[in-house]
N, C-alpha and C positions, 0 to 999 in steps of 0.2 A: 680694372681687373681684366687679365688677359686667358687666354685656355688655350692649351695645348691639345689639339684633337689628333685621335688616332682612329681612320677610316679601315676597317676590317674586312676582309669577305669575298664577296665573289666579284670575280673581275673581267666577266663579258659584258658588262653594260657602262653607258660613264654618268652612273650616279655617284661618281664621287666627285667630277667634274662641276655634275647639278648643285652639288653640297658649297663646292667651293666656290663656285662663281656665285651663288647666289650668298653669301658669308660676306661679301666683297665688304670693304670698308669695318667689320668689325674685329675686335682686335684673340685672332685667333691664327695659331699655326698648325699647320694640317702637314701630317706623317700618314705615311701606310707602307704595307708589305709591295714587297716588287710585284709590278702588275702585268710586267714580260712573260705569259705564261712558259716560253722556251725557256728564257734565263731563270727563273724561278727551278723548274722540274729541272734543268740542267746543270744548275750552280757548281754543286756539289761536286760532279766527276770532271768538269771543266776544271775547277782550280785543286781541287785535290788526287787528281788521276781516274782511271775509268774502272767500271764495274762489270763483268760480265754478267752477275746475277741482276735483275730489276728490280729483286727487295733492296739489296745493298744502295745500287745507283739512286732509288726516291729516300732510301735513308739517309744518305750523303744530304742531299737537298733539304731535306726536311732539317739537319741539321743544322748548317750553315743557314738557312733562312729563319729560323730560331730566334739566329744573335739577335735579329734586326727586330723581329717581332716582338720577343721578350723587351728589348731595350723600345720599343715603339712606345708597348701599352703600359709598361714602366714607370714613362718620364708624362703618360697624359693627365690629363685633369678629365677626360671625357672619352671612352670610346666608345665608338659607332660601327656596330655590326651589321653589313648587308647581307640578310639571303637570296639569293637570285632565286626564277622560275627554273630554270634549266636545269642544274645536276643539282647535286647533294653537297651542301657544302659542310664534312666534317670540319676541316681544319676550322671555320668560323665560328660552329659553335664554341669549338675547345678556347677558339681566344676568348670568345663571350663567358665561358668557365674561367679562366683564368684571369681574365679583368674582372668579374664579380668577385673571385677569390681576393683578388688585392685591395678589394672596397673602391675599384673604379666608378666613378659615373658610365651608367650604361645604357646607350640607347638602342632598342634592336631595331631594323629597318628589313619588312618582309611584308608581301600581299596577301589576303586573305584568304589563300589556300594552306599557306601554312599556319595557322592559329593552332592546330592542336598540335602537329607534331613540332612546334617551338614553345608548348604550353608553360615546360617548366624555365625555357630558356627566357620567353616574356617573363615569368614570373619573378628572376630578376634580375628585368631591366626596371631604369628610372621612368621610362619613357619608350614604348611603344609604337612607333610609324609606319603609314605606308606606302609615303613619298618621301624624296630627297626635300623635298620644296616643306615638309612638314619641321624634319630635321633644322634644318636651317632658322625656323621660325622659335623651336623650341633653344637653339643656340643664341640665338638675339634675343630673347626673353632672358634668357639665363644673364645673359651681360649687362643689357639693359633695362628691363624691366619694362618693357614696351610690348602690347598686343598688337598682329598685325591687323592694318588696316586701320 
């Protein structure tokens, strides 16, 4: 059995890196949204023309980055939502709303400062982390059925 992961979330740190290199050898393929934060917030007025307004300019964006999203968490068997320390990440809760919505497998991945204000967003996930290196362990379980260590 193989899974199709779809890594979510905030994208200043490389715990999606930690995810995949530590996955090495098991039989999983790893998608996510563009991690370019310029190409990301720029997508939009680049290929579809520019905006003077900056509600329109991030709504261009938002939408074209969409396609990729929606078709990400779509096609997985498993997504994986990071919240970083640093900013607020709505858009990652919303996909964690919307892979719950489609009865994804959900794992959230956030430190224990956020526990209340992700309360109802843990509430559900499958699985709950607060390391990339946990994630990983709970994906090798899931395939193989092996604890570590």
């Amino acid at each position: 059995m193989g899974l199709n992961v779809y890594l979510s979330g905030e994208i200043h740190t490389d715990w999606r890196e930690q995810i995949i290199d530590g996955a090495q050898g098991l039989d999983i393929t790893f998608n996510s949204p563009v991690t370019d934060h310029d190409a990301s917030d720029d997508c939009g007025v680049t290929i579809l023309g520019e905006e003077p307004n900056k509600y329109w300019h991030d709504h261009k964006g938002a939408m074209v980055n969409a396609i990729r999203t929606r078709k990400g968490i779509a096609d997985s068997d498993v997504v994986v939502v990071r919240f970083g320390e640093k900013y607020k990440q709505w858009n990652a809760a919303f996909d964690a709303g919307y892979a719950a919505a489609l009865g994804k497998s959900l794992i959230v991945l956030h430190g224990p400062d956020h526990q209340h204000a992700l309360k109802e967003v843990d509430a559900a996930a499958l699985a709950v982390a607060e390391q990339p290196s946990q994630v990983v362990e709970v994906l090798r379980y899931v395939l193989t059925g092996t604890l570590p260590g």
